[in-house]
FIPA-761966 format. One record per atom (N, C-alpha, C, CB): residue in three letters; chain; atom name; x, y, z. Coordinates in Angstrom, 1 decimal. Atoms other than C-alpha are relative to their C-alpha. Glycine has a CB too. Layout:
// FIPA-761966
+-----+-------+------+--------+--------+--------+
: res : chain : atom :     xx :     yy :     zz :
+-----+-------+------+--------+--------+--------+
: ALA :     A :   CA :      X :      Y :      Z :
...
+-----+-------+------+--------+--------+--------+
***
This chain:
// FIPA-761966
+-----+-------+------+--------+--------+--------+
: res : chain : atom :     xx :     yy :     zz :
+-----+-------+------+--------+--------+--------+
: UNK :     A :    N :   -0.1 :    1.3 :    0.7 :
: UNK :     A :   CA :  -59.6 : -147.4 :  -32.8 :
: UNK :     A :    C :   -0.3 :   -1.1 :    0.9 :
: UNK :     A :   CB :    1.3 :   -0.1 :   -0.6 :
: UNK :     A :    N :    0.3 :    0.8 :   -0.8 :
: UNK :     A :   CA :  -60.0 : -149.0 :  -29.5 :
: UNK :     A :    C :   -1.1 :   -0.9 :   -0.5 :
: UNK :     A :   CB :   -0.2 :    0.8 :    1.2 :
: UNK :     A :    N :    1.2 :    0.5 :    0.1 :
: UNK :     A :   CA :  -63.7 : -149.6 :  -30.3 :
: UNK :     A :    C :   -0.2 :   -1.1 :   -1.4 :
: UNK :     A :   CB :   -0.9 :    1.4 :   -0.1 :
: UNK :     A :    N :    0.1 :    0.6 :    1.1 :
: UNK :     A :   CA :  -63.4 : -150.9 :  -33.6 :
: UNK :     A :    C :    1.1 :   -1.6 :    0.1 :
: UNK :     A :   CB :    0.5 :    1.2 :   -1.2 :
: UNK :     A :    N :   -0.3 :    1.1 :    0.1 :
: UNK :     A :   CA :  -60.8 : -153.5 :  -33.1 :
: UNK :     A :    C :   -0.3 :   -0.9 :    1.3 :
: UNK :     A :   CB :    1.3 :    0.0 :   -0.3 :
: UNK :     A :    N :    0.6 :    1.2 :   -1.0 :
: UNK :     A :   CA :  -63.3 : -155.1 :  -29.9 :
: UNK :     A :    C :   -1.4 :    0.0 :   -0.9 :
: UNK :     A :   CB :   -0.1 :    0.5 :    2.2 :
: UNK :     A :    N :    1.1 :    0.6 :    0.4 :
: UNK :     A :   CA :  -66.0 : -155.2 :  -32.5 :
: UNK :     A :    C :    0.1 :   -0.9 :   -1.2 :
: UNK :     A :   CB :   -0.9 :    1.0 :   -0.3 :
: UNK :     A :    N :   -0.8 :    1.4 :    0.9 :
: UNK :     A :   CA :  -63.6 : -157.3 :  -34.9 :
: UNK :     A :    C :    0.2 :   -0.9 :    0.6 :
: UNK :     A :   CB :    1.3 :    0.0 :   -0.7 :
: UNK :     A :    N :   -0.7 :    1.3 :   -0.8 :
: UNK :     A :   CA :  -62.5 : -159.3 :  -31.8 :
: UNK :     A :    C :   -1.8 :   -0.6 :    0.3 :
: UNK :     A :   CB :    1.3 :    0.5 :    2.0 :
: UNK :     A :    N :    1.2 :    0.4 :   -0.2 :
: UNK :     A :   CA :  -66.4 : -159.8 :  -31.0 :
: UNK :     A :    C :   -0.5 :   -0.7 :   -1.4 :
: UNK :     A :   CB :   -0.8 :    1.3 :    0.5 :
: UNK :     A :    N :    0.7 :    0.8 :    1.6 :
: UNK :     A :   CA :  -67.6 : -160.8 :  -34.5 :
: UNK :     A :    C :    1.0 :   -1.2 :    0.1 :
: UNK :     A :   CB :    0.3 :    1.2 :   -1.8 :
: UNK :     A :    N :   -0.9 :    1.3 :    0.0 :
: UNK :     A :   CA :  -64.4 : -163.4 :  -34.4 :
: UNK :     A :    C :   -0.4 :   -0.7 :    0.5 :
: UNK :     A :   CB :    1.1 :    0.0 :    0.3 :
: UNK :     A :    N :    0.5 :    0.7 :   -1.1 :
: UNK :     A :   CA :  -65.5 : -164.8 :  -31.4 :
: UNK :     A :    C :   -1.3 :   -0.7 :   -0.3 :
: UNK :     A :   CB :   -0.2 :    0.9 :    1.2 :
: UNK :     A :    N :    1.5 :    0.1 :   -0.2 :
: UNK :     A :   CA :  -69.1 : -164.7 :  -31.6 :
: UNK :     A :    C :   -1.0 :   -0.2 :   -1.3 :
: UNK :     A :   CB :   -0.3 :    1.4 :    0.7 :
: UNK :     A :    N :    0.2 :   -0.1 :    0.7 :
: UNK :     A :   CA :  -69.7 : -164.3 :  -34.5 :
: UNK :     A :    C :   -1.3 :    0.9 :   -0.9 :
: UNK :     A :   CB :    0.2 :   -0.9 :    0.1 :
: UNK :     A :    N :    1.3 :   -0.8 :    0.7 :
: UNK :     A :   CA :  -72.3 : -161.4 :  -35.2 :
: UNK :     A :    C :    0.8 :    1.6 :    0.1 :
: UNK :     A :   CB :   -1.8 :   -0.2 :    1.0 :
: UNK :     A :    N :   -0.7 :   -1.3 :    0.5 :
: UNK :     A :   CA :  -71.4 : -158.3 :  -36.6 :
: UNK :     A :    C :   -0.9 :    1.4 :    1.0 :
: UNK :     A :   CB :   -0.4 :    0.2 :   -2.0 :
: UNK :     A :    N :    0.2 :   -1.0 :   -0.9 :
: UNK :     A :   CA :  -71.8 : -154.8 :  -34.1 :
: UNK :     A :    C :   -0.5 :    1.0 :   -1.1 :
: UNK :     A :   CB :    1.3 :    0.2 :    1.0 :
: UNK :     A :    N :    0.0 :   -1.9 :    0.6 :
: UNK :     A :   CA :  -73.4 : -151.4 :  -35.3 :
: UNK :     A :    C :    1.3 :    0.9 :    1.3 :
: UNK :     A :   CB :   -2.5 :    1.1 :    0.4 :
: UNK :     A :    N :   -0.6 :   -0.7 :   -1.0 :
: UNK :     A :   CA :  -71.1 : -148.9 :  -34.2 :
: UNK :     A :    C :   -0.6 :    1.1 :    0.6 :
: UNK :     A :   CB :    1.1 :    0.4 :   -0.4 :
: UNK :     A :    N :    0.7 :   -0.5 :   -0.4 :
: UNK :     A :   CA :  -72.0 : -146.5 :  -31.8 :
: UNK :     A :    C :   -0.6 :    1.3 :   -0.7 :
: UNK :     A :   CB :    0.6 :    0.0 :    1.0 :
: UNK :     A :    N :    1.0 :   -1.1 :    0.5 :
: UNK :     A :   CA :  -74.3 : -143.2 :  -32.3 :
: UNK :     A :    C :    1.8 :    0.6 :    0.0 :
: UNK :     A :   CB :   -1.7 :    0.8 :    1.0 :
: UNK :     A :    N :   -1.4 :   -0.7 :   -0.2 :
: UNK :     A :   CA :  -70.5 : -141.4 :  -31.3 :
: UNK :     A :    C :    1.4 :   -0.5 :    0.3 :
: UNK :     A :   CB :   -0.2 :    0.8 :    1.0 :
: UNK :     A :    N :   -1.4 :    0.6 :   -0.2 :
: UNK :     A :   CA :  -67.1 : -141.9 :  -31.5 :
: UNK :     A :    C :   -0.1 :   -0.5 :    1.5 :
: UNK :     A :   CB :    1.3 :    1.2 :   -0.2 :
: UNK :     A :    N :   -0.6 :    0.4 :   -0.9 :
: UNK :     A :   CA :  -65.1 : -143.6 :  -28.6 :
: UNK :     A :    C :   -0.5 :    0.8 :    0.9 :
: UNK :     A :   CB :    1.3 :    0.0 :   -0.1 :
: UNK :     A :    N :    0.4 :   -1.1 :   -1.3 :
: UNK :     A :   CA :  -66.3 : -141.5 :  -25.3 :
: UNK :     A :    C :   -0.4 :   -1.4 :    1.4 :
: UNK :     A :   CB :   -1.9 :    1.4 :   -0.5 :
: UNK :     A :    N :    0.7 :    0.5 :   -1.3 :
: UNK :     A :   CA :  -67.2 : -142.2 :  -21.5 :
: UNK :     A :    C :   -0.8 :    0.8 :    0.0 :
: UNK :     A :   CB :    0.7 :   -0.1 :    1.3 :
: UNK :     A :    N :    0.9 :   -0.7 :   -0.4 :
: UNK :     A :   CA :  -70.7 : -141.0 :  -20.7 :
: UNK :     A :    C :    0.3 :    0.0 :    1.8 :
: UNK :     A :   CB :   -1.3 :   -0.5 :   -0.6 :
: UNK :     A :    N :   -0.4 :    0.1 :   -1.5 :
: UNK :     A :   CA :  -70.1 : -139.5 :  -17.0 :
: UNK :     A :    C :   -1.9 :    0.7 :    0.4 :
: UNK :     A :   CB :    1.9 :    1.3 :    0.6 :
: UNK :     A :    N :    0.9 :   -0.5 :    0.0 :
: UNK :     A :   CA :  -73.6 : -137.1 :  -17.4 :
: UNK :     A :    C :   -1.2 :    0.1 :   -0.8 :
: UNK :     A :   CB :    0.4 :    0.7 :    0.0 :
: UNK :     A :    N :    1.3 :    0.0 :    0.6 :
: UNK :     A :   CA :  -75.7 : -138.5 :  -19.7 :
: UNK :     A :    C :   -1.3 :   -0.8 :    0.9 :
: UNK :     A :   CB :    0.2 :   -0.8 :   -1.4 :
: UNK :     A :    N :    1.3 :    0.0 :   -0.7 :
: UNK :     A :   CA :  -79.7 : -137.9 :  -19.0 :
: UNK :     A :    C :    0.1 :    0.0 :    1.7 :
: UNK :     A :   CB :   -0.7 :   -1.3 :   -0.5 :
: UNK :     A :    N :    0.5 :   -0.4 :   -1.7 :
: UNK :     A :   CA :  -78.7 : -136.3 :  -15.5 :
: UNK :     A :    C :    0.2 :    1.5 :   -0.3 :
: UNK :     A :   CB :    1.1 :   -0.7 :    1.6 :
: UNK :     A :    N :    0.2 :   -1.6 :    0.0 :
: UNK :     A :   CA :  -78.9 : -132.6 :  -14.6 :
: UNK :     A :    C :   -0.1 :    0.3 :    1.5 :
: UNK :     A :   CB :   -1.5 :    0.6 :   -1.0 :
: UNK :     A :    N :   -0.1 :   -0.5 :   -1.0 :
: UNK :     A :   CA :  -78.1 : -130.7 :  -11.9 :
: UNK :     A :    C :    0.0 :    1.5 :   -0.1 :
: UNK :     A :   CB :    0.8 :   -0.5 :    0.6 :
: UNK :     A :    N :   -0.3 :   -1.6 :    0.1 :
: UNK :     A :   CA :  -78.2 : -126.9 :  -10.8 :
: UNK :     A :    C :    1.2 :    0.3 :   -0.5 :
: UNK :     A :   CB :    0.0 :    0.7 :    1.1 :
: UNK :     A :    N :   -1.3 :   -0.7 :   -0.1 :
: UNK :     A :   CA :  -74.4 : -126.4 :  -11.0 :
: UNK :     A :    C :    0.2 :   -0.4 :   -1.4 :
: UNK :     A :   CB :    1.2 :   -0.4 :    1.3 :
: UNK :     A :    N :   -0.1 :   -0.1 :    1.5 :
: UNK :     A :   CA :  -74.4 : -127.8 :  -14.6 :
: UNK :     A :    C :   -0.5 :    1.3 :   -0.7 :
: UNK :     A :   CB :   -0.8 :   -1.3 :   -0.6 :
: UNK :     A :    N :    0.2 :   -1.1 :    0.7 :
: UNK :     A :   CA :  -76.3 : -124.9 :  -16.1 :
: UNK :     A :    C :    1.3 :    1.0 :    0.2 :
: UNK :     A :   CB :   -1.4 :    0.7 :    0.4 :
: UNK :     A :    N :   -1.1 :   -1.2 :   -0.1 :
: UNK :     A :   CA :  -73.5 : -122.4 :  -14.2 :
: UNK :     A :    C :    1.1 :   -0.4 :   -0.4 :
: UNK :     A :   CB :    0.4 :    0.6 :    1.3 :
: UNK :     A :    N :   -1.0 :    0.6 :    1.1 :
: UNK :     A :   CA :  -70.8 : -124.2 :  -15.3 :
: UNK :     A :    C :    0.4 :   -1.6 :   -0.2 :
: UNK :     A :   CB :    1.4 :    0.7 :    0.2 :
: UNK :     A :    N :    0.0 :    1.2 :    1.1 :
: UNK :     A :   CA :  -71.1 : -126.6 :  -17.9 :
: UNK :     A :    C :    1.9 :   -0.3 :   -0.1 :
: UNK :     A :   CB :   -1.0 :    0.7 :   -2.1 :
: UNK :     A :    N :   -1.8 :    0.4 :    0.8 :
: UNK :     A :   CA :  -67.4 : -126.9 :  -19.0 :
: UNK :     A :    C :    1.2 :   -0.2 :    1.0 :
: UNK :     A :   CB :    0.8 :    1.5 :   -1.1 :
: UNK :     A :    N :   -0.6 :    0.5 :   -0.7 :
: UNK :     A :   CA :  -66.0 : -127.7 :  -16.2 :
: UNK :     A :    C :    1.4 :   -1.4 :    0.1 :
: UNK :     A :   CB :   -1.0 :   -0.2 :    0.5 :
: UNK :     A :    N :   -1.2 :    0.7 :    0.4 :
: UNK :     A :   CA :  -62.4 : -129.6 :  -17.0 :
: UNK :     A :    C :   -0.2 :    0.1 :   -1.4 :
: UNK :     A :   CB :    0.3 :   -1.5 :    0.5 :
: UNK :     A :    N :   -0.3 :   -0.4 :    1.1 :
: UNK :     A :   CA :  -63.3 : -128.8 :  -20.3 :
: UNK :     A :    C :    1.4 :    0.1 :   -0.9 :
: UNK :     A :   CB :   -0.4 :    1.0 :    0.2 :
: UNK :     A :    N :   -1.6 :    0.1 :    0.9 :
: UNK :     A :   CA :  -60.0 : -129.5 :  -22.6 :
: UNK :     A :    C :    1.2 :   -0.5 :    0.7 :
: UNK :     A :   CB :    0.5 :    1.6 :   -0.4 :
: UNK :     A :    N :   -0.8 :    0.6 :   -0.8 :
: UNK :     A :   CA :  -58.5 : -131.0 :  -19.5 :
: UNK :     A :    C :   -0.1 :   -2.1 :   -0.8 :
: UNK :     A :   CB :   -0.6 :    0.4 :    2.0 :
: UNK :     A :    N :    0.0 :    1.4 :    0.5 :
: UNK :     A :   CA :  -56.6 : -134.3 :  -21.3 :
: UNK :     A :    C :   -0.1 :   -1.5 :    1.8 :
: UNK :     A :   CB :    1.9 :    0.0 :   -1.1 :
: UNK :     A :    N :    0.2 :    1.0 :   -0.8 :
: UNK :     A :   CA :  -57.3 : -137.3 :  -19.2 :
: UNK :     A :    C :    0.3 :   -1.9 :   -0.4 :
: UNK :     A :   CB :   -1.4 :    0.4 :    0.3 :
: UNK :     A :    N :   -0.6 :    1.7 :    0.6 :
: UNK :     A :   CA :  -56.2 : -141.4 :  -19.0 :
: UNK :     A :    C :   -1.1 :   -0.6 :    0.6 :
: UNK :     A :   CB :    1.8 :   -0.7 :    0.6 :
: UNK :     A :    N :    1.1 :    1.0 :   -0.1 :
: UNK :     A :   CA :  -59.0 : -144.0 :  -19.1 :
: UNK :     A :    C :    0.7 :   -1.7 :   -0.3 :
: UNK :     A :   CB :   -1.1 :    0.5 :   -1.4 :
: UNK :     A :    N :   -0.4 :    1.4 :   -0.3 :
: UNK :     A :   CA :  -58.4 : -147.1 :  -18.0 :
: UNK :     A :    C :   -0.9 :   -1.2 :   -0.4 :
: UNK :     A :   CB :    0.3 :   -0.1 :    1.3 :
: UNK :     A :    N :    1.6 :    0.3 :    0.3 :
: UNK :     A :   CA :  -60.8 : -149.9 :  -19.4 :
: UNK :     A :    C :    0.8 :   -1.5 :    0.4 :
: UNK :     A :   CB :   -0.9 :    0.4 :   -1.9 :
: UNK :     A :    N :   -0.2 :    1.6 :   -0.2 :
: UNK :     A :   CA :  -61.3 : -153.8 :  -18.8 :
: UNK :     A :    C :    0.4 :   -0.5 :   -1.4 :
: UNK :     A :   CB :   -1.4 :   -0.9 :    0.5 :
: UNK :     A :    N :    0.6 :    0.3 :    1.0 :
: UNK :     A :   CA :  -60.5 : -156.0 :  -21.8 :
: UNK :     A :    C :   -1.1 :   -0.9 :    0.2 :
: UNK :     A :   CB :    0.9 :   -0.5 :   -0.7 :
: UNK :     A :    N :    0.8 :    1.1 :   -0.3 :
: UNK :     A :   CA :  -63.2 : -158.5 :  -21.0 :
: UNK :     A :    C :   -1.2 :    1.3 :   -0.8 :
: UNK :     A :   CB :   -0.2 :   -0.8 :    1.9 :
: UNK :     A :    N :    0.8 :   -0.6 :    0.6 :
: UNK :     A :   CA :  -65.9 : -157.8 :  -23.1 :
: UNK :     A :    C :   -1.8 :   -0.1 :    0.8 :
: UNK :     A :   CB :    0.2 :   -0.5 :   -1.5 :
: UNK :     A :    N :    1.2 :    0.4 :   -0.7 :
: UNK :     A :   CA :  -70.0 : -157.5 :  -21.7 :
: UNK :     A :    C :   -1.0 :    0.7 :   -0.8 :
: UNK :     A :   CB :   -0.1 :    0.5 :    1.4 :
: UNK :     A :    N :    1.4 :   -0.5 :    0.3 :
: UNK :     A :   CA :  -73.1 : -157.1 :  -22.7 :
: UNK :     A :    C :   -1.3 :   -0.9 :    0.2 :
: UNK :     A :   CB :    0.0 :    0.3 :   -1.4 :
: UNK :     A :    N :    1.6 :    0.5 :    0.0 :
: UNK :     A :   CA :  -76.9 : -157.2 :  -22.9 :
: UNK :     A :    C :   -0.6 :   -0.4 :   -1.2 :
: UNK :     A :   CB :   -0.9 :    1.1 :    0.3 :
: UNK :     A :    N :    1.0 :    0.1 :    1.5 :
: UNK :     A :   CA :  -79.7 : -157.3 :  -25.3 :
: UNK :     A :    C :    0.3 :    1.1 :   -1.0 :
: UNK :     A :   CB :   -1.7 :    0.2 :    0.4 :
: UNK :     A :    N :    0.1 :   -0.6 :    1.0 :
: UNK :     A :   CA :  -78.8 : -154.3 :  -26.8 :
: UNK :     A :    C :    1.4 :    0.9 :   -0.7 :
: UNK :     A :   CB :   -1.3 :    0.8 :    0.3 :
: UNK :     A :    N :   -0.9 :   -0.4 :    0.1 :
: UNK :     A :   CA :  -75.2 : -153.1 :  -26.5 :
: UNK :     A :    C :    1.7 :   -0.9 :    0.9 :
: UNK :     A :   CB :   -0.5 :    1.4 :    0.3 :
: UNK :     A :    N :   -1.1 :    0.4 :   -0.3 :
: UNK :     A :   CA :  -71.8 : -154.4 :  -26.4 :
: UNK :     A :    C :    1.1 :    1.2 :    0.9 :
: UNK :     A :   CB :    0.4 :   -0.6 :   -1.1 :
: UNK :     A :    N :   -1.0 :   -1.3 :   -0.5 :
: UNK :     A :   CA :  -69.2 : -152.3 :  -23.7 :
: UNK :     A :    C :    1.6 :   -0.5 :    0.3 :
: UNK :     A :   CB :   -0.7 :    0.8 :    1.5 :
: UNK :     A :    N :   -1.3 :    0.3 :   -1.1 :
: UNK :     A :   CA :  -65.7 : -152.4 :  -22.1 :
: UNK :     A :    C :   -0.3 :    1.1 :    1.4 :
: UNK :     A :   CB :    1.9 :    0.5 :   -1.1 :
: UNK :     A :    N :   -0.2 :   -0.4 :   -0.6 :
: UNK :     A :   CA :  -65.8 : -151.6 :  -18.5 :
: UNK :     A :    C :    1.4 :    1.0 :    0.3 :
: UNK :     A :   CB :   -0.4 :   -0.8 :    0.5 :
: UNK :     A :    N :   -1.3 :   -0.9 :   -0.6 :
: UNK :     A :   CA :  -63.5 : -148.4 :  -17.6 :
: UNK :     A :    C :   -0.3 :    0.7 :    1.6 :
: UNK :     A :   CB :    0.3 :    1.5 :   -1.3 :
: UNK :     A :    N :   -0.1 :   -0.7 :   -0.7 :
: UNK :     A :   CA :  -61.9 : -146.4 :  -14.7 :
: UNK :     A :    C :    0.8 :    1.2 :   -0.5 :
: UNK :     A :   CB :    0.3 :   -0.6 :    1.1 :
: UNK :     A :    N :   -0.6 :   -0.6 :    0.0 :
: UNK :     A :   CA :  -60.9 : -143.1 :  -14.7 :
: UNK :     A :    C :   -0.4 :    1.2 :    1.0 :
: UNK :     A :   CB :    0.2 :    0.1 :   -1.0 :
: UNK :     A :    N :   -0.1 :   -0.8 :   -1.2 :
: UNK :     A :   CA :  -60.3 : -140.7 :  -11.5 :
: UNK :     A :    C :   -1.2 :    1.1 :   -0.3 :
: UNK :     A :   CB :    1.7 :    0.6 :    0.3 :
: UNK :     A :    N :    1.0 :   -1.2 :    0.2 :
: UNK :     A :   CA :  -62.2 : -137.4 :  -13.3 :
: UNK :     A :    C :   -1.1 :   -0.3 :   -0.1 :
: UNK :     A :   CB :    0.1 :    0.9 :   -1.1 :
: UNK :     A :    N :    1.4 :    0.3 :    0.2 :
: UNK :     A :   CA :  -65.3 : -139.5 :  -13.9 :
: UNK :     A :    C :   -0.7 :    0.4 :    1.5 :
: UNK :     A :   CB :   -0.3 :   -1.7 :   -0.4 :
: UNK :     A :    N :    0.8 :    0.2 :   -1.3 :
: UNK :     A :   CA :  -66.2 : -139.7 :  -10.3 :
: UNK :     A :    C :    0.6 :    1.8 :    0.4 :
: UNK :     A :   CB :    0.5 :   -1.7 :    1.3 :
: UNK :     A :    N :   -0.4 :   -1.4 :   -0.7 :
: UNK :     A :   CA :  -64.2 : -135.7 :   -9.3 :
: UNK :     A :    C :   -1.2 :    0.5 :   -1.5 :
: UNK :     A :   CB :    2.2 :    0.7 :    0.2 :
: UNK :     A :    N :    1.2 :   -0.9 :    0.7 :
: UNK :     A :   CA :  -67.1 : -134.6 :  -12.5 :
: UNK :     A :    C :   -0.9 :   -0.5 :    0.7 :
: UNK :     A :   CB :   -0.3 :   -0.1 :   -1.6 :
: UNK :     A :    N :    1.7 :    0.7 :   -0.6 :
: UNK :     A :   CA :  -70.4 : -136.8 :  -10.8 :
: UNK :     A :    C :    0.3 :    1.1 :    1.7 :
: UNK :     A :   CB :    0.0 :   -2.9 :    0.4 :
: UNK :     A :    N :   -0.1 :   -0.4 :   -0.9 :
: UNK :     A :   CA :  -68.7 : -134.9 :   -7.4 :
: UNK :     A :    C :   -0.6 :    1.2 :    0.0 :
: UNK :     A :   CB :    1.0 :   -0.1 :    0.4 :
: UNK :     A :    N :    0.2 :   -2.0 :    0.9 :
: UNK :     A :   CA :  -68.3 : -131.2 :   -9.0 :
: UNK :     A :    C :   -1.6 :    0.0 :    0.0 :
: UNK :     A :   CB :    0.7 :    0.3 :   -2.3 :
: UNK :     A :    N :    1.4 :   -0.7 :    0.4 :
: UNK :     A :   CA :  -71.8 : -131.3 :  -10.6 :
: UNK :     A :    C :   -1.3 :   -1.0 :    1.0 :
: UNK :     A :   CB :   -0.3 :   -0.2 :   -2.1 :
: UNK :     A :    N :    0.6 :    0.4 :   -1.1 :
: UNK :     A :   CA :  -73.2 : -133.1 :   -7.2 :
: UNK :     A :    C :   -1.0 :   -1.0 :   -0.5 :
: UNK :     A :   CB :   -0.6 :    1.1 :    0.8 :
: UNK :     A :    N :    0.3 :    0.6 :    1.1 :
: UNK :     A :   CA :  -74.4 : -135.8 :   -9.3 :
: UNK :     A :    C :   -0.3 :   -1.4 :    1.7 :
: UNK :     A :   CB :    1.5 :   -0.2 :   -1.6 :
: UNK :     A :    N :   -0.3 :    1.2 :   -0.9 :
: UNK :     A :   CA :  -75.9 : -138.9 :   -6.0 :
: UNK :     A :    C :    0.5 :   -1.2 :   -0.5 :
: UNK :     A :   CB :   -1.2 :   -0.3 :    0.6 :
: UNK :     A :    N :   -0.9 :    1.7 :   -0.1 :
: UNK :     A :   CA :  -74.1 : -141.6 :   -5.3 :
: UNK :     A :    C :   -1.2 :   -1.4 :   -0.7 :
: UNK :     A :   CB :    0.4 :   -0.6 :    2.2 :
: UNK :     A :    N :    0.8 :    1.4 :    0.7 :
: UNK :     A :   CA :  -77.4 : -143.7 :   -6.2 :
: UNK :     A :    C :   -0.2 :    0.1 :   -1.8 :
: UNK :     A :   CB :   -1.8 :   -0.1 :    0.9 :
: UNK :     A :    N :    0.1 :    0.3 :    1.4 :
: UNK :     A :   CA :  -77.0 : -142.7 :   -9.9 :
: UNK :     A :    C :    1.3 :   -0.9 :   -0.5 :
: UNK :     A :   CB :   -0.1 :    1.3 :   -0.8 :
: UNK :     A :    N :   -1.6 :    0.3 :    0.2 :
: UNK :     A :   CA :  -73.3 : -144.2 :  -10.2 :
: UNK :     A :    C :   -0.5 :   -1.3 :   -0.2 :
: UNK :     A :   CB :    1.3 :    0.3 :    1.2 :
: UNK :     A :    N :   -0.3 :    1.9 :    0.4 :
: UNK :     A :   CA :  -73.8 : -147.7 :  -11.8 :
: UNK :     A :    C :    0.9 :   -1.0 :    0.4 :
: UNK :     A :   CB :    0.4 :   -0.2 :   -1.2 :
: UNK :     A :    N :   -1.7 :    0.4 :    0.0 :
: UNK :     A :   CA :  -70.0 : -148.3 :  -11.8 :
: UNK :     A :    C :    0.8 :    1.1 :   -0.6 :
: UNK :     A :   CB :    0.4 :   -1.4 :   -1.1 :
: UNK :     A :    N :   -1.5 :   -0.8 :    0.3 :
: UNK :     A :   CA :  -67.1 : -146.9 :  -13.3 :
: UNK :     A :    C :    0.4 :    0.7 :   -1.1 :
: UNK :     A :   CB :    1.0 :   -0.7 :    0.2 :
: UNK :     A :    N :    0.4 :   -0.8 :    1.9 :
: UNK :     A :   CA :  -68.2 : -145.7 :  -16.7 :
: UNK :     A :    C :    0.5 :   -1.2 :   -0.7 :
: UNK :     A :   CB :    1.0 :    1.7 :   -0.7 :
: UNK :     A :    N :   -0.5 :    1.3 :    0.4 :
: UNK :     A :   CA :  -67.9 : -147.9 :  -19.2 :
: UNK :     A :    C :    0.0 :    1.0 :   -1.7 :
: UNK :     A :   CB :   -1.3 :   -1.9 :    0.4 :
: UNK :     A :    N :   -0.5 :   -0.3 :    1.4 :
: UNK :     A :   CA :  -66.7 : -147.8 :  -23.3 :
: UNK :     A :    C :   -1.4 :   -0.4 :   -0.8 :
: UNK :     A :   CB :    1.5 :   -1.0 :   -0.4 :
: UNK :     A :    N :    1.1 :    1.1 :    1.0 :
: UNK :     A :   CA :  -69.7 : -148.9 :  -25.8 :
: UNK :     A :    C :    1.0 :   -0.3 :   -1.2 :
: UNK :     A :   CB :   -1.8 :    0.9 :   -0.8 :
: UNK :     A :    N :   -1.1 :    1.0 :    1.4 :
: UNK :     A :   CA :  -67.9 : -151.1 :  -28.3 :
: UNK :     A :    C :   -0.7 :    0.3 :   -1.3 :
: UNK :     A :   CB :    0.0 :   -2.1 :    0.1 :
: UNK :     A :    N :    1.1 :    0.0 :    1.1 :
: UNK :     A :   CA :  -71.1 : -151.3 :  -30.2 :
: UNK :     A :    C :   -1.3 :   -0.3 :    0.0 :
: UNK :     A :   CB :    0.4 :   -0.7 :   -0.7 :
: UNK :     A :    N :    1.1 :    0.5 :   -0.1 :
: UNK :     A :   CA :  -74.9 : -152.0 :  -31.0 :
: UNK :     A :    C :   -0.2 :   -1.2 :   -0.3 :
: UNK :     A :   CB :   -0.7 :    0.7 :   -0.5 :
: UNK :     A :    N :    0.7 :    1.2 :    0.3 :
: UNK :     A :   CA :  -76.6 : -155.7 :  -31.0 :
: UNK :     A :    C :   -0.5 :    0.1 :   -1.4 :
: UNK :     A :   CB :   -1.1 :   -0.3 :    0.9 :
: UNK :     A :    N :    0.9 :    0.4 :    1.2 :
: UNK :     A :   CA :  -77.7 : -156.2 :  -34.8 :
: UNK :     A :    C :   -1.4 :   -0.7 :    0.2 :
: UNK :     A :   CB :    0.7 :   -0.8 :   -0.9 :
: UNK :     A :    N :    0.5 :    0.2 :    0.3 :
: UNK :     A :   CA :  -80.6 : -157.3 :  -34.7 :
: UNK :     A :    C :   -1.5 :   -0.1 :   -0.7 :
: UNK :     A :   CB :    0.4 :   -0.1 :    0.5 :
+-----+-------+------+--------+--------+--------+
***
């Protein structure tokens, strides 16, 4: 629900209405990377629950609204599946929602 009540607080504010994302609530830690040790094992913490910590401050670009998050397993998964340090943006972040336009 997180996502849905920062794309009501964004429309309030701002006043333009968000698509919501392609997928529920998630942190992308591995999207569009690939390593060897992913093929051997993929599922790695697999069903392990975990706590995500996020900014409220809201950010965006041209084409997506997010909330910045931290959470410890993001960076011990980018370690595991040997993932370089020059792909790490930040600290994963939430997508709230898409730009209408």
């Amino acid at each position: 629900e997180v996502t849905r009540y920062y794309r009501y607080q964004f429309k309030k504010r701002f006043g333009y209405e968000l698509y919501s994302p392609s997928f529920d609530a998630h942190v992308s830690v591995l999207k569009g990377l690939w390593t060897p040790q992913m093929e051997e094992q993929w599922k790695y913490l697999d069903g392990k629950t975990v706590e995500v910590w996020y900014d409220s401050n809201l950010y965006w670009n041209q084409k997506h609204v997010w909330l910045n998050t931290y959470c410890p397993e993001y960076f011990e998964l980018r370690e595991f599946y040997n993932i370089p340090d020059w792909n790490t943006k930040d600290f994963g972040h939430l997508t709230v929602g898409k730009i209408n336009q």
